[in-house]
PyMOL Python script that loads the backbone (N, CA, C, O; Angstrom):
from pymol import cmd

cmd.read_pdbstr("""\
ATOM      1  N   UNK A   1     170.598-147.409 104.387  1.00  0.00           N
ATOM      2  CA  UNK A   1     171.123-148.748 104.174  1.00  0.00           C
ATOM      3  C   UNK A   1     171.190-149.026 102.674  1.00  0.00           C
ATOM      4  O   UNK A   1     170.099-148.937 102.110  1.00  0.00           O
ATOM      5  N   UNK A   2     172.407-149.396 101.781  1.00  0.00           N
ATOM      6  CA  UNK A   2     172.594-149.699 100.887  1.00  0.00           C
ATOM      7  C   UNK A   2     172.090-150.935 100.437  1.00  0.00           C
ATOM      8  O   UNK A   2     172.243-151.888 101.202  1.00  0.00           O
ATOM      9  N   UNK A   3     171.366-151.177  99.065  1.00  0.00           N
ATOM     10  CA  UNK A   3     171.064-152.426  98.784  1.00  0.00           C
ATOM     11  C   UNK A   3     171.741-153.583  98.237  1.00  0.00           C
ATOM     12  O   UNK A   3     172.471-153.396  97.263  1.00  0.00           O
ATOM     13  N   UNK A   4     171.616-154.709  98.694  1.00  0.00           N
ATOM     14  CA  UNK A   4     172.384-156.141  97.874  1.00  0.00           C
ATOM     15  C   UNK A   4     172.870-156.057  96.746  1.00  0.00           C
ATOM     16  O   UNK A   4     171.932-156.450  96.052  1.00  0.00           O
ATOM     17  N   UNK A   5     173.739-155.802  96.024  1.00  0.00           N
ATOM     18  CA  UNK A   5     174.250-156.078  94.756  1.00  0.00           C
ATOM     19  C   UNK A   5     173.230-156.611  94.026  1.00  0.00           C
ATOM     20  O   UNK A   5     172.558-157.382  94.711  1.00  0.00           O
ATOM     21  N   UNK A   6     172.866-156.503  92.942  1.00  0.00           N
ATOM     22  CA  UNK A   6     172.314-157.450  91.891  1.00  0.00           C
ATOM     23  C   UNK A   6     170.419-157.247  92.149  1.00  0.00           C
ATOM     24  O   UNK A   6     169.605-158.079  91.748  1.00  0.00           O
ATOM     25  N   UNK A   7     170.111-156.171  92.772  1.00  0.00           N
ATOM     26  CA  UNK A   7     168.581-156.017  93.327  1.00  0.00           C
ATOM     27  C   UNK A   7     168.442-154.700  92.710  1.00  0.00           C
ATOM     28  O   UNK A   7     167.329-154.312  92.355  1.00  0.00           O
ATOM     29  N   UNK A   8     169.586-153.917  92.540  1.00  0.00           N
ATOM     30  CA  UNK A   8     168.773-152.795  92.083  1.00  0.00           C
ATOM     31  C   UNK A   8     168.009-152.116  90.728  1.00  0.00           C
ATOM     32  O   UNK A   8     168.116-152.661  89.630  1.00  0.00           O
ATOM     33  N   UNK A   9     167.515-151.328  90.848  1.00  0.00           N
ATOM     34  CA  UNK A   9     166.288-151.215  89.708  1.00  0.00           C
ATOM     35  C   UNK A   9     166.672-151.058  88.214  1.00  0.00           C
ATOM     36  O   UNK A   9     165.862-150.670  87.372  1.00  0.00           O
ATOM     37  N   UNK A  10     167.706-151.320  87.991  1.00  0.00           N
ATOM     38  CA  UNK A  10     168.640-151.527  86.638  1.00  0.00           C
ATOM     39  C   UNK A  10     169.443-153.047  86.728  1.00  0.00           C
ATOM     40  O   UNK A  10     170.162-153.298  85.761  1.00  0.00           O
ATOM     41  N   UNK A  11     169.402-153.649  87.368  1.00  0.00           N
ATOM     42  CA  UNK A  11     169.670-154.802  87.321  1.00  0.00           C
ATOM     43  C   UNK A  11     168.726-156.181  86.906  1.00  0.00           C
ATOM     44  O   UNK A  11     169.025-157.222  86.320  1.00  0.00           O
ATOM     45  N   UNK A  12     167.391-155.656  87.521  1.00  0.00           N
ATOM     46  CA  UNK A  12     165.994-156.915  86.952  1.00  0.00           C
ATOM     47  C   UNK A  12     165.927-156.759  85.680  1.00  0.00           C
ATOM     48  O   UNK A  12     165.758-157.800  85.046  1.00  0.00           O
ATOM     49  N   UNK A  13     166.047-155.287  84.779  1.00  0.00           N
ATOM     50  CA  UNK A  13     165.545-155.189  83.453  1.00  0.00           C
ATOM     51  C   UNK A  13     165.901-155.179  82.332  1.00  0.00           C
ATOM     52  O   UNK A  13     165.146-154.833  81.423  1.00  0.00           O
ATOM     53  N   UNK A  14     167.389-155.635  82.101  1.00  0.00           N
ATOM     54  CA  UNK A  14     168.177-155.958  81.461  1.00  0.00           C
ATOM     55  C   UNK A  14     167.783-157.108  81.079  1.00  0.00           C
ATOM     56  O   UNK A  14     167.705-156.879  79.872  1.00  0.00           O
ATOM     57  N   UNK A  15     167.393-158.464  81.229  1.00  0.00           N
ATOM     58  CA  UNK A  15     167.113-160.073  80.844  1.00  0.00           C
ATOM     59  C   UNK A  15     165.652-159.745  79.809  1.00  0.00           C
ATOM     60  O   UNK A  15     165.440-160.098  78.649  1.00  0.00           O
ATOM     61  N   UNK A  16     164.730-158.873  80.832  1.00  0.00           N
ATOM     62  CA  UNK A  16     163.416-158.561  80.102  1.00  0.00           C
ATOM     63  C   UNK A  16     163.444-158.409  78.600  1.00  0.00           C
ATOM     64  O   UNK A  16     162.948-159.267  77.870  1.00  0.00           O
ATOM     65  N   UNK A  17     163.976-157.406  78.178  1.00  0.00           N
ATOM     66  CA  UNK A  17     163.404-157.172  77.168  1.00  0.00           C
ATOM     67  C   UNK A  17     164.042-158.184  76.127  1.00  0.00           C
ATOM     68  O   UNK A  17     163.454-158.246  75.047  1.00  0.00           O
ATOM     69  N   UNK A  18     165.029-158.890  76.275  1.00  0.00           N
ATOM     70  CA  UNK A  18     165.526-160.202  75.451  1.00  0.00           C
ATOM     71  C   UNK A  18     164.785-161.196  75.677  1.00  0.00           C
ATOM     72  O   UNK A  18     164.776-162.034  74.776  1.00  0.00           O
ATOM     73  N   UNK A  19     164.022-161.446  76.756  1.00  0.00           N
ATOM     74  CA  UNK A  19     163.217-162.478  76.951  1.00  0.00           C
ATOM     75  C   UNK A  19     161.898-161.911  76.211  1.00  0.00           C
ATOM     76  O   UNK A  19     161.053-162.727  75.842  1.00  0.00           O
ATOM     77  N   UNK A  20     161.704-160.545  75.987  1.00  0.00           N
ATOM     78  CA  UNK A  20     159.798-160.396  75.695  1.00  0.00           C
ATOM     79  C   UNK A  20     160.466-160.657  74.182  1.00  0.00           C
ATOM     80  O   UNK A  20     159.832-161.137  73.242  1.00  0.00           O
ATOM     81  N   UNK A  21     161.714-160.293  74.138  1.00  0.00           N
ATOM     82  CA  UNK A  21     161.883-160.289  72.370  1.00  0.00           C
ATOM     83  C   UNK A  21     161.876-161.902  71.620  1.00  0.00           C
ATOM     84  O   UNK A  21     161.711-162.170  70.430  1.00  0.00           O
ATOM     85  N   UNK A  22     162.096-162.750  72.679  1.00  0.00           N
ATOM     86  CA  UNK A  22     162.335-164.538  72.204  1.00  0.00           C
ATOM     87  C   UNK A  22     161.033-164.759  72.300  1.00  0.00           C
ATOM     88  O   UNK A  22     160.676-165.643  71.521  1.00  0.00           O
ATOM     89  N   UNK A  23     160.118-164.281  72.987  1.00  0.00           N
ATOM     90  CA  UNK A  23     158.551-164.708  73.144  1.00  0.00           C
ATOM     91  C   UNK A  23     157.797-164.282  72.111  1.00  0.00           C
ATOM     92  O   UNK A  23     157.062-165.044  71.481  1.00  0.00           O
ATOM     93  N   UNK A  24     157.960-162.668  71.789  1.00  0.00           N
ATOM     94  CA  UNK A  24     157.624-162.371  70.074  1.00  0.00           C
ATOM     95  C   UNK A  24     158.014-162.533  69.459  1.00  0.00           C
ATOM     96  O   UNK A  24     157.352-162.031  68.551  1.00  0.00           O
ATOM     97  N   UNK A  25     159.011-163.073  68.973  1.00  0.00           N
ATOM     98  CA  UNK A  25     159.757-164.188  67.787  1.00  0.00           C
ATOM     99  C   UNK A  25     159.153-165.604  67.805  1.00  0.00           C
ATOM    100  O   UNK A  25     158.867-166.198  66.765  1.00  0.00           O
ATOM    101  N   UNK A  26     158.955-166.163  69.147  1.00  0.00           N
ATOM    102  CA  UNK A  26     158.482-167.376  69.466  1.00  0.00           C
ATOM    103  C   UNK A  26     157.059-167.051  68.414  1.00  0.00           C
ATOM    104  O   UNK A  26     156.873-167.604  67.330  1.00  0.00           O
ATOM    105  N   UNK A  27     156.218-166.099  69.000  1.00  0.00           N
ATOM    106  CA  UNK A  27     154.961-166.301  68.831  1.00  0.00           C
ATOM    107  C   UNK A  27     154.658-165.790  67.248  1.00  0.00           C
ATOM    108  O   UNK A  27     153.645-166.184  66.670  1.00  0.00           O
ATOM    109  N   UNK A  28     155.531-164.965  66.658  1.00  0.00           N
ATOM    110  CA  UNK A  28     155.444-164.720  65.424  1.00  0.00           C
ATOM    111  C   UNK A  28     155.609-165.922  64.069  1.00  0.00           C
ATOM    112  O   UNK A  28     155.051-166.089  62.985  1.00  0.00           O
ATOM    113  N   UNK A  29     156.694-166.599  64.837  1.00  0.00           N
ATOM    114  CA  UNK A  29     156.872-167.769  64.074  1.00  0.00           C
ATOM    115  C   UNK A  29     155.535-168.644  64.174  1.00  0.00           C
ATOM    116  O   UNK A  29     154.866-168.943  63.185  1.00  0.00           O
ATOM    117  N   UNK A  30     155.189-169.063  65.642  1.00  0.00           N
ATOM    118  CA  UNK A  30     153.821-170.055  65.854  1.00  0.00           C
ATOM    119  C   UNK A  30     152.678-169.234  64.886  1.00  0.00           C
ATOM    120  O   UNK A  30     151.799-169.853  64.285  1.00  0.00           O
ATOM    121  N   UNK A  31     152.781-168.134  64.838  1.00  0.00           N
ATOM    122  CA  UNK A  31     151.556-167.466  64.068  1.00  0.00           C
ATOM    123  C   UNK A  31     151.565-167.325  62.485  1.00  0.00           C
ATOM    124  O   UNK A  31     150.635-167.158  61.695  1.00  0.00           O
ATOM    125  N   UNK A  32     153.141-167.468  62.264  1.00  0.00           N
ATOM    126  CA  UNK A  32     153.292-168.293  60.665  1.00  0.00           C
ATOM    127  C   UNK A  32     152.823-169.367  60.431  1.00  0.00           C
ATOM    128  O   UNK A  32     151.986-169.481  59.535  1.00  0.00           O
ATOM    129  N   UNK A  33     153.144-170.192  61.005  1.00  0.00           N
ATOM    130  CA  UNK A  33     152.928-171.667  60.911  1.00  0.00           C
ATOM    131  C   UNK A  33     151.285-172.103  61.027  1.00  0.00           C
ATOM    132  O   UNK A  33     150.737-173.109  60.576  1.00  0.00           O
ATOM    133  N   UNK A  34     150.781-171.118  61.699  1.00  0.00           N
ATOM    134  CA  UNK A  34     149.098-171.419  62.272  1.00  0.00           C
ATOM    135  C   UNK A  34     148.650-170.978  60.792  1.00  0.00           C
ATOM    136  O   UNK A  34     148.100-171.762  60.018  1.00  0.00           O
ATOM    137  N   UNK A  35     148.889-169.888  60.541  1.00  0.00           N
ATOM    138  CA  UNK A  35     148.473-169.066  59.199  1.00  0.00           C
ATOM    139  C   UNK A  35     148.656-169.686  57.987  1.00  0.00           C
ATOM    140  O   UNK A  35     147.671-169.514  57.269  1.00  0.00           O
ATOM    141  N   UNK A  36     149.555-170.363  57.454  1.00  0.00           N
ATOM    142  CA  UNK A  36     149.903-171.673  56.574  1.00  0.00           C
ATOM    143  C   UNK A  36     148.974-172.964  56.784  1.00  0.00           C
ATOM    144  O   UNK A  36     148.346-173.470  55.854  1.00  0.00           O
ATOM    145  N   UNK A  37     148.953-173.429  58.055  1.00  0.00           N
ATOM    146  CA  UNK A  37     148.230-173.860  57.768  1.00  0.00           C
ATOM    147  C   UNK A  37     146.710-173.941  57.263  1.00  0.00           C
ATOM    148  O   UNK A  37     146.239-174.697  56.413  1.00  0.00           O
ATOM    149  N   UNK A  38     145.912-172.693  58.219  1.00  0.00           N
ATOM    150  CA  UNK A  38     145.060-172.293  57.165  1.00  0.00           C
ATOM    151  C   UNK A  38     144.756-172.411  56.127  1.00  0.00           C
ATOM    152  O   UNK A  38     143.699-172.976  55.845  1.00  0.00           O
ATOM    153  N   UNK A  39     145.882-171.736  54.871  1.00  0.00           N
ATOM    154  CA  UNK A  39     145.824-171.649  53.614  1.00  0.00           C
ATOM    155  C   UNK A  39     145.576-173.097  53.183  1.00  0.00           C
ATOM    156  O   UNK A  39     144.664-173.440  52.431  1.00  0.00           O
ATOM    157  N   UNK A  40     146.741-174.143  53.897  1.00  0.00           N
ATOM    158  CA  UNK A  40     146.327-175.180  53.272  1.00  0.00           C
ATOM    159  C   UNK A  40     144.979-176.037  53.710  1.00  0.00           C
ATOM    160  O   UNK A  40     144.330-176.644  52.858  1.00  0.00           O
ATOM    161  N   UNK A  41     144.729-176.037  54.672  1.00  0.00           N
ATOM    162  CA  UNK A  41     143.132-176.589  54.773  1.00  0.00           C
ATOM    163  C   UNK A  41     142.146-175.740  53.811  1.00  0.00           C
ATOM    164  O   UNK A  41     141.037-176.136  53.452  1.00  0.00           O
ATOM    165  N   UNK A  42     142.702-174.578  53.476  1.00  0.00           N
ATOM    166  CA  UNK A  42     141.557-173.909  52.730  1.00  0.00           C
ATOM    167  C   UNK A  42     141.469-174.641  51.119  1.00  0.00           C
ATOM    168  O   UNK A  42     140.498-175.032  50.471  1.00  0.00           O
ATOM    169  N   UNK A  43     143.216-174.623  50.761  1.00  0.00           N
ATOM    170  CA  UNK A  43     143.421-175.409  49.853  1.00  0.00           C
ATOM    171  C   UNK A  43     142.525-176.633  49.501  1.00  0.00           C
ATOM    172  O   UNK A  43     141.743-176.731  48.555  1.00  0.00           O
ATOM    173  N   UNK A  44     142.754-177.365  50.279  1.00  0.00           N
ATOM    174  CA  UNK A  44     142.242-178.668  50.156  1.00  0.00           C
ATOM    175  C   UNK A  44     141.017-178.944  50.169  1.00  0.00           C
ATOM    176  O   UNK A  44     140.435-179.893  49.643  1.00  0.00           O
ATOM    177  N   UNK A  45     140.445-177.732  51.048  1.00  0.00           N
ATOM    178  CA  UNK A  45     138.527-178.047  51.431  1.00  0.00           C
ATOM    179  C   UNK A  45     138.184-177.987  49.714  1.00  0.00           C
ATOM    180  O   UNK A  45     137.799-178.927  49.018  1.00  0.00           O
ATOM    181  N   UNK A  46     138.481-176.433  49.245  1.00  0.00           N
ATOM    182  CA  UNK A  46     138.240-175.741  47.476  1.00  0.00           C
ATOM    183  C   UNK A  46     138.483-177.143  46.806  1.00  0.00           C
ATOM    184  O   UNK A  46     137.552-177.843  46.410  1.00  0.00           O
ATOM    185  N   UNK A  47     139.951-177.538  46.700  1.00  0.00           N
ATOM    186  CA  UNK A  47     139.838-178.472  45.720  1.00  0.00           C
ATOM    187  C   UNK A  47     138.903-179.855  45.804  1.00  0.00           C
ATOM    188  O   UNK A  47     138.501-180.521  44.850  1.00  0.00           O
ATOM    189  N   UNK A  48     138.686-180.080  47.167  1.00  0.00           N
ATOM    190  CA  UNK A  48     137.474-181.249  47.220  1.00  0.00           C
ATOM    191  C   UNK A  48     136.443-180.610  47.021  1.00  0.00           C
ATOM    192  O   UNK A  48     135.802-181.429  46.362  1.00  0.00           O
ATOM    193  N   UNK A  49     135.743-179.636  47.125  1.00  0.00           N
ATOM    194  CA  UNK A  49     134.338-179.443  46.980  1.00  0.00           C
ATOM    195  C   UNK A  49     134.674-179.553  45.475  1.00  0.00           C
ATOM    196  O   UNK A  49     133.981-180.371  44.871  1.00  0.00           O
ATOM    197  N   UNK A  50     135.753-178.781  44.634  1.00  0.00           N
ATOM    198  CA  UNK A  50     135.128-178.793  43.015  1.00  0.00           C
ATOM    199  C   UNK A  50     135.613-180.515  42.582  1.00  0.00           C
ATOM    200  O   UNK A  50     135.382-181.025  41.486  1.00  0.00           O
ATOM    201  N   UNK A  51     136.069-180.959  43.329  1.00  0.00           N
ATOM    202  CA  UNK A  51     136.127-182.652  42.899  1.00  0.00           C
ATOM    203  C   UNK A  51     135.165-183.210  42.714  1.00  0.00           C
ATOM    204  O   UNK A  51     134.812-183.681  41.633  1.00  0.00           O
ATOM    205  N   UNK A  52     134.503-183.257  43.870  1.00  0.00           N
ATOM    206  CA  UNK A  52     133.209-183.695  44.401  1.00  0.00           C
ATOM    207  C   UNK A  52     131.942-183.050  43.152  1.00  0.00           C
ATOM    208  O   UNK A  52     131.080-183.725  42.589  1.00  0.00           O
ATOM    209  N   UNK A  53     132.174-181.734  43.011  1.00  0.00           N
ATOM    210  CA  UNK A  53     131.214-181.232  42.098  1.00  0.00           C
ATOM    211  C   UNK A  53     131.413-181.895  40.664  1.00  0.00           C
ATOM    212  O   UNK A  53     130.502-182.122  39.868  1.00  0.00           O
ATOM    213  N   UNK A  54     132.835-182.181  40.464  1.00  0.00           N
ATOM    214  CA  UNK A  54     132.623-182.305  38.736  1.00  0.00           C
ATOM    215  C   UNK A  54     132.033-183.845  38.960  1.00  0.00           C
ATOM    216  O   UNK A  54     131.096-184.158  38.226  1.00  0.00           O
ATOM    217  N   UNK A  55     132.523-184.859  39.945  1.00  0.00           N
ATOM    218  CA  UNK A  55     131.894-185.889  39.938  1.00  0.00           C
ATOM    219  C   UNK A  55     130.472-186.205  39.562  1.00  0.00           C
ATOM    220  O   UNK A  55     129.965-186.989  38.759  1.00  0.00           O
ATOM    221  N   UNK A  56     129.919-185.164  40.576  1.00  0.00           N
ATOM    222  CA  UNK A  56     128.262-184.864  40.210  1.00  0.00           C
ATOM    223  C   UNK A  56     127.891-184.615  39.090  1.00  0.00           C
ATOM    224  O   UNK A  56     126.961-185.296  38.657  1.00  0.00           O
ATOM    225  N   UNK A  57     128.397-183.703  38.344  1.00  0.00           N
ATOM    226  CA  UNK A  57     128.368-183.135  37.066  1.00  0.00           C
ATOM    227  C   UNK A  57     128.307-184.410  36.453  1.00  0.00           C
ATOM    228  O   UNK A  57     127.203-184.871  36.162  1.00  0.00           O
ATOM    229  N   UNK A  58     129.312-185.020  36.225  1.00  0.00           N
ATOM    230  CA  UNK A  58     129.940-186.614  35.152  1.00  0.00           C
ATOM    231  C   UNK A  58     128.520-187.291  35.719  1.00  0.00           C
ATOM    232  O   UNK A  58     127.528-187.288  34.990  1.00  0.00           O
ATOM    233  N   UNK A  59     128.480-187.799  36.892  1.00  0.00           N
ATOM    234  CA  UNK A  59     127.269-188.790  36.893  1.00  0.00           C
ATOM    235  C   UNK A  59     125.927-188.381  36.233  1.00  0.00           C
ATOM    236  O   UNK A  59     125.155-188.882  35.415  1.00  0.00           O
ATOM    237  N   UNK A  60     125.995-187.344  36.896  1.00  0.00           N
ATOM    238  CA  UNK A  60     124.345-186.679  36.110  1.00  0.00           C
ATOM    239  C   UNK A  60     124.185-186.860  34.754  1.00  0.00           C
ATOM    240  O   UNK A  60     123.275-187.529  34.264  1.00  0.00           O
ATOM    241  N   UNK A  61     125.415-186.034  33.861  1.00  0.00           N
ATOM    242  CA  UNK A  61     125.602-186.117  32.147  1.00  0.00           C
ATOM    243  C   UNK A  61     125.335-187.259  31.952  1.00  0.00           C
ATOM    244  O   UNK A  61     124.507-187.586  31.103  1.00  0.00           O
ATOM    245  N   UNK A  62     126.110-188.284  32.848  1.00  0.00           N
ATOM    246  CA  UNK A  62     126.192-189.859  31.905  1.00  0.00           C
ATOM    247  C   UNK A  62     124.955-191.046  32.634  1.00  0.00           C
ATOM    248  O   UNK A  62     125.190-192.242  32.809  1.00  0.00           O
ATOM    249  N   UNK A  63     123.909-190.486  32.906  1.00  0.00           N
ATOM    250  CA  UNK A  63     123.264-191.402  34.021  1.00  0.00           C
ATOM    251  C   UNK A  63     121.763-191.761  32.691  1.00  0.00           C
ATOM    252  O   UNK A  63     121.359-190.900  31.909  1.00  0.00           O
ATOM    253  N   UNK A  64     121.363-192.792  32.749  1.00  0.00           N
ATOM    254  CA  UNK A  64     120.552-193.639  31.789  1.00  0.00           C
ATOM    255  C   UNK A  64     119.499-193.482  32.547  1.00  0.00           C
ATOM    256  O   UNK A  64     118.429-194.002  32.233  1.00  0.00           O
TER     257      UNK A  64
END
""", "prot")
cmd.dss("prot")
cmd.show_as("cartoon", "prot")
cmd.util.cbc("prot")
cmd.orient("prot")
């Protein structure tokens, strides 16, 4: 018995690998964007702690 048009085992796997390829593009991009942000929270933590430090510094020098 011959099978249904459109069932056979070269027909499901054609969509696949364009779809796994939009999902690793998808997820490469989300994993840019995650990774940036990083940098910048890292950014920002560094520059507040040495804010915070020179503050300390100034009060201490100038404290009576």
């Amino acid at each position: 018995m011959s099978e249904p048009q459109g069932t056979g085992p070269d027909m499901g796997q054609e969509p696949r690998p364009a779809m796994d390829e939009s999902l690793e593009k998808r997820r490469l991009a989300q994993e840019t964007k995650n990774e940036r942000q990083v940098w910048y929270f890292l950014a920002y933590f560094l520059f507040g702690i040495h804010f915070v430090a020179f503050v300390m510094i100034y009060a201490v020098r100038h404290a009576h």
